[in-house]
C-alpha positions in Angstrom: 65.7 -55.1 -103.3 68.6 -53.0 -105.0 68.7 -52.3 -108.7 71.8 -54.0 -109.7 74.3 -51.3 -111.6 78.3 -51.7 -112.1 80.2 -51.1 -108.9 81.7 -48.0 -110.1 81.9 -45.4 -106.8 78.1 -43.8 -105.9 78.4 -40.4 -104.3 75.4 -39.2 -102.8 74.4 -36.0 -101.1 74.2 -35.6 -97.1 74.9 -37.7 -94.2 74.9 -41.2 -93.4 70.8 -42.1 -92.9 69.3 -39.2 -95.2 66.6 -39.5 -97.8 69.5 -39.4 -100.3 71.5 -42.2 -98.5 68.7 -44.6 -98.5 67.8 -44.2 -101.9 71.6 -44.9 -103.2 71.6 -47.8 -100.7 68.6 -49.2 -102.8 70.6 -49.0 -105.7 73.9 -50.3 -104.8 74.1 -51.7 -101.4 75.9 -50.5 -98.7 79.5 -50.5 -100.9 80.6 -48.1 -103.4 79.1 -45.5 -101.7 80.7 -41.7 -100.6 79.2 -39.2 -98.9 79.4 -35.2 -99.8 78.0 -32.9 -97.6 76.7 -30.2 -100.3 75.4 -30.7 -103.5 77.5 -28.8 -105.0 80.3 -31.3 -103.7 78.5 -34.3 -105.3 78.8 -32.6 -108.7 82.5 -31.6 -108.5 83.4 -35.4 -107.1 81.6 -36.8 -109.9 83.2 -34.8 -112.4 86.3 -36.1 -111.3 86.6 -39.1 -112.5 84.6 -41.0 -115.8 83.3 -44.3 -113.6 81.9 -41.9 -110.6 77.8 -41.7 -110.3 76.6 -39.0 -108.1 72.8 -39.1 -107.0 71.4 -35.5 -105.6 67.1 -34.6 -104.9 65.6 -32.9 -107.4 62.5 -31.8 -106.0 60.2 -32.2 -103.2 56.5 -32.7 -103.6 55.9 -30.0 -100.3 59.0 -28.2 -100.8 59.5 -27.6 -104.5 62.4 -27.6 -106.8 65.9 -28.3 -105.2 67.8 -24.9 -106.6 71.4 -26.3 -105.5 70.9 -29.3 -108.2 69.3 -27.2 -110.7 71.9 -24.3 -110.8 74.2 -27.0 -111.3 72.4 -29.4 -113.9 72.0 -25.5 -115.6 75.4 -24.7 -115.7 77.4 -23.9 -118.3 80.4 -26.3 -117.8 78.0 -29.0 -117.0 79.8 -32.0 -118.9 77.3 -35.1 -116.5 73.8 -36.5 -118.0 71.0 -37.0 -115.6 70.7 -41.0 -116.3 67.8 -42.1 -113.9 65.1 -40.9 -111.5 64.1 -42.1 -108.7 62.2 -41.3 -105.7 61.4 -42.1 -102.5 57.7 -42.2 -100.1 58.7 -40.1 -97.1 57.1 -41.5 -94.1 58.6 -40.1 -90.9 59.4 -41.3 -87.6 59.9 -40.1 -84.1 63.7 -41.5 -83.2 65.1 -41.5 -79.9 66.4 -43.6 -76.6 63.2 -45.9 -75.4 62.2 -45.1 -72.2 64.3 -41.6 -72.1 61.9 -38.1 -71.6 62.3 -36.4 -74.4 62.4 -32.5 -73.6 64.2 -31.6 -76.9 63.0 -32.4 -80.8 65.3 -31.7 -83.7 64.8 -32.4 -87.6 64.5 -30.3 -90.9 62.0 -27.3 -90.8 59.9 -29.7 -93.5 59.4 -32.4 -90.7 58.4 -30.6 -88.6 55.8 -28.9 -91.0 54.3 -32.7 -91.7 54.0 -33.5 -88.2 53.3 -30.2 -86.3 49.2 -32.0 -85.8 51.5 -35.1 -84.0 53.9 -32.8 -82.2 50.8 -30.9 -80.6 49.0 -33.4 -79.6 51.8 -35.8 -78.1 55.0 -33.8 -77.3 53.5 -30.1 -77.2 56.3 -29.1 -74.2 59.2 -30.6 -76.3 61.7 -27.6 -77.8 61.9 -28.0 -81.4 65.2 -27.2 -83.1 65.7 -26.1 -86.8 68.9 -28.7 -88.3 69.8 -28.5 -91.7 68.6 -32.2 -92.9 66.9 -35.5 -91.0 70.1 -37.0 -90.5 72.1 -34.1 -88.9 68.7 -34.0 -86.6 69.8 -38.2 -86.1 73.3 -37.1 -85.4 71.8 -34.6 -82.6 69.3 -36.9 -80.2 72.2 -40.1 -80.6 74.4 -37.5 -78.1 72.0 -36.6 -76.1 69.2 -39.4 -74.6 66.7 -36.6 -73.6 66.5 -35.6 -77.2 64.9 -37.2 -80.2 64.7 -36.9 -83.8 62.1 -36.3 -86.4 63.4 -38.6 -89.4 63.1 -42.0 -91.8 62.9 -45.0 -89.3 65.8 -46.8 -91.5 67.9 -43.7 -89.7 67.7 -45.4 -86.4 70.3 -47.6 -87.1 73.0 -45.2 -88.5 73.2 -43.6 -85.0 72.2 -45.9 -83.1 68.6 -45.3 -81.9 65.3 -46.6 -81.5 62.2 -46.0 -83.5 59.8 -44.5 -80.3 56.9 -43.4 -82.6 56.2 -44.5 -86.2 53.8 -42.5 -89.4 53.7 -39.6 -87.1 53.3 -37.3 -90.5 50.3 -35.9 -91.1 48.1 -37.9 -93.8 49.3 -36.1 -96.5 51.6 -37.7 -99.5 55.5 -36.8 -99.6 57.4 -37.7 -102.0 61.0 -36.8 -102.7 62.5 -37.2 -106.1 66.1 -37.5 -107.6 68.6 -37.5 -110.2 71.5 -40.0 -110.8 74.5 -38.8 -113.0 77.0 -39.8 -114.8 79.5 -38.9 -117.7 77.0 -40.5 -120.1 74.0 -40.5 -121.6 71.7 -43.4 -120.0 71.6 -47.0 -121.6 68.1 -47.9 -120.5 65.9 -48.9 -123.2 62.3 -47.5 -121.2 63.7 -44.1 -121.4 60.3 -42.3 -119.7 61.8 -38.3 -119.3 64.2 -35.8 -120.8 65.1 -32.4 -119.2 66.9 -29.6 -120.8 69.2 -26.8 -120.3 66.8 -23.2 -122.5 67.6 -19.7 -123.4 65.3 -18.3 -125.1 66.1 -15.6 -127.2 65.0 -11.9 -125.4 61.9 -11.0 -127.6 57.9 -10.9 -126.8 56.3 -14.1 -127.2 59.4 -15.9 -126.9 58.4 -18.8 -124.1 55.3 -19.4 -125.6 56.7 -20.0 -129.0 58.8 -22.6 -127.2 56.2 -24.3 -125.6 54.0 -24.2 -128.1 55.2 -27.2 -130.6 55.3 -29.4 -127.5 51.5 -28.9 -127.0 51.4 -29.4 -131.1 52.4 -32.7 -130.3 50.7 -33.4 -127.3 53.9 -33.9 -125.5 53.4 -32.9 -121.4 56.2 -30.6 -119.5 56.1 -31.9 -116.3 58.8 -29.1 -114.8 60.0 -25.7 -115.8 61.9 -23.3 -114.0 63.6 -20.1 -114.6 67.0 -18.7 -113.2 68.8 -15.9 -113.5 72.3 -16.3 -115.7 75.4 -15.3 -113.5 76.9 -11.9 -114.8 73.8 -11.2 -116.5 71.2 -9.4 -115.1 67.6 -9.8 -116.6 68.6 -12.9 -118.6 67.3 -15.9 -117.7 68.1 -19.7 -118.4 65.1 -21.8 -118.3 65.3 -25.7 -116.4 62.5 -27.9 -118.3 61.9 -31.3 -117.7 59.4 -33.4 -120.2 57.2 -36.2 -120.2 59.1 -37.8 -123.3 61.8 -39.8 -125.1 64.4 -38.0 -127.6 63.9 -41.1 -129.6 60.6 -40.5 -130.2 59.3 -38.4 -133.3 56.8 -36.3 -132.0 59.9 -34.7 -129.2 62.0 -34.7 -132.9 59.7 -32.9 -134.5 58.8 -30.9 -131.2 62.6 -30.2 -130.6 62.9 -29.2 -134.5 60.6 -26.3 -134.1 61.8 -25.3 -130.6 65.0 -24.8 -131.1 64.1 -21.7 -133.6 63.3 -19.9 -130.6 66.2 -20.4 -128.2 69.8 -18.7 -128.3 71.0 -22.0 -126.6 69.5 -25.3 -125.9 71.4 -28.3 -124.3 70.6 -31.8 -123.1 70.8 -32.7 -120.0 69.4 -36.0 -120.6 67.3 -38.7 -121.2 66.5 -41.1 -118.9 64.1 -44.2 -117.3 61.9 -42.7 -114.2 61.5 -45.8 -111.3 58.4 -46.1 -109.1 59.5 -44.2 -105.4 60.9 -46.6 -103.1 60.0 -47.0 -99.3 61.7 -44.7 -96.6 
């Protein structure tokens, strides 16, 4: 069922059918919705116009942080606040043309890390070829009908093919996670997670006295990640994503005490985190 929001324009990242599309579909329906093909597209098209939403993946529980939306969420002329997360249970497919012999098998390199067991065991004379996402892999095997596709079984229908195998993953859990964004700050009242934009000032000790007041008050960092400030080499700006509320007065207080250790700190929001959806 989708999430009812305003029907201001959703642009997500990536083709029709990808991880992304499906998750924005949940939220919206099948109107409103654009399509960029880089991340980096999302955010400009969002920062276009005040009633645009863009929704990009944040992080993959295999294949770690998502650097495109972080340098971006990081950057300095960031005017968007990260207003929900979601996420989404990967469970992948085998997609194809019934009946066809399938001599060809393209997807994402991830795929076909999850299902290499599968692949072995069932298609182990199939070529595998290297595409940048699921649905470009999609886009692929619906021109040729020797060819099939490692991705999401609510793909099929984009391009028009059949699910031929279903759970081919190996039994391991995959979840992707992601970020929708707007101009402001969200209006959700079960705010869960806040991340923030950190420089820490360039002295020993420095991170740990930032973290430290957040342990004080037993407040969990669920991400942090450092990367390196454009034009200046050996500086850092630090990504960090927390397990609380800036209404809460244990962050205040954590904040408070944080902040005497950073050269810059900014707010990249505070928002309500949804249980993953179903791919």
């Amino acid at each position: 069922m989708a999430i009812p929001m305003p029907p201001n324009e959703l642009v997500y990242f990536g083709k029709p059918g990808s991880f992304t599309h499906i998750v924005a579909k949940q939220i919206v329906g099948s109107e409103k919705l654009v399509s960029r093909e880089t991340v980096q597209e999302v955010f400009d098209y969002v920062k276009q116009d005040k009633s645009r939403r863009g929704i990009v993946p944040i992080e993959n529980s295999s294949g770690g942080m998502i650097l495109d939306t972080v340098d971006n969420l990081v950057a300095e002329d960031l005017d968007l606040k990260i207003q929900e997360e979601y996420a989404i249970n990967v469970q992948l497919s085998l997609l194809g043309k019934k009946g066809a012999s399938i001599r060809k098998i393209y997807s994402h390199f991830a795929p076909f890390h999850h299902c290499d067991k599968w692949l072995k065991e069932n298609y182990p004379d199939a070529e595998r070829v290297v595409v940048d996402s699921t649905s470009a892999a999609a886009q692929h095997a619906a021109h040729d009908k020797h060819a099939a596709a490692i991705a999401p079984a609510r793909t099929a229908p984009e391009y028009r093919l059949d699910v031929i195998h279903s759970g081919i993953a190996n039994d391991i859990s995959n979840v992707t996670q992601f970020f929708l964004l707007g101009h402001a700050k969200s209006a959700s009242k079960d705010i869960k997670e806040t991340s923030l934009s950190v420089v820490l000032k360039n002295e020993v000790g420095s991170l740990c006295h930032f973290l430290k007041p957040f342990a004080t008050e037993s407040i969990n960092l669920k991400r942090i990640m450092s990367r390196p400030i454009v034009g200046q080499p050996n500086n850092y700006v630090f990504f960090v994503g927390i397990e609380a509320s800036t209404n809460e007065t244990p962050m205040k207080k954590a904040m408070e005490e944080a902040r005497r250790h950073c050269t810059e700190i900014r707010l990249l929001g505070s928002y309500p985190v949804h249980p993953p959806f179903e791919s």
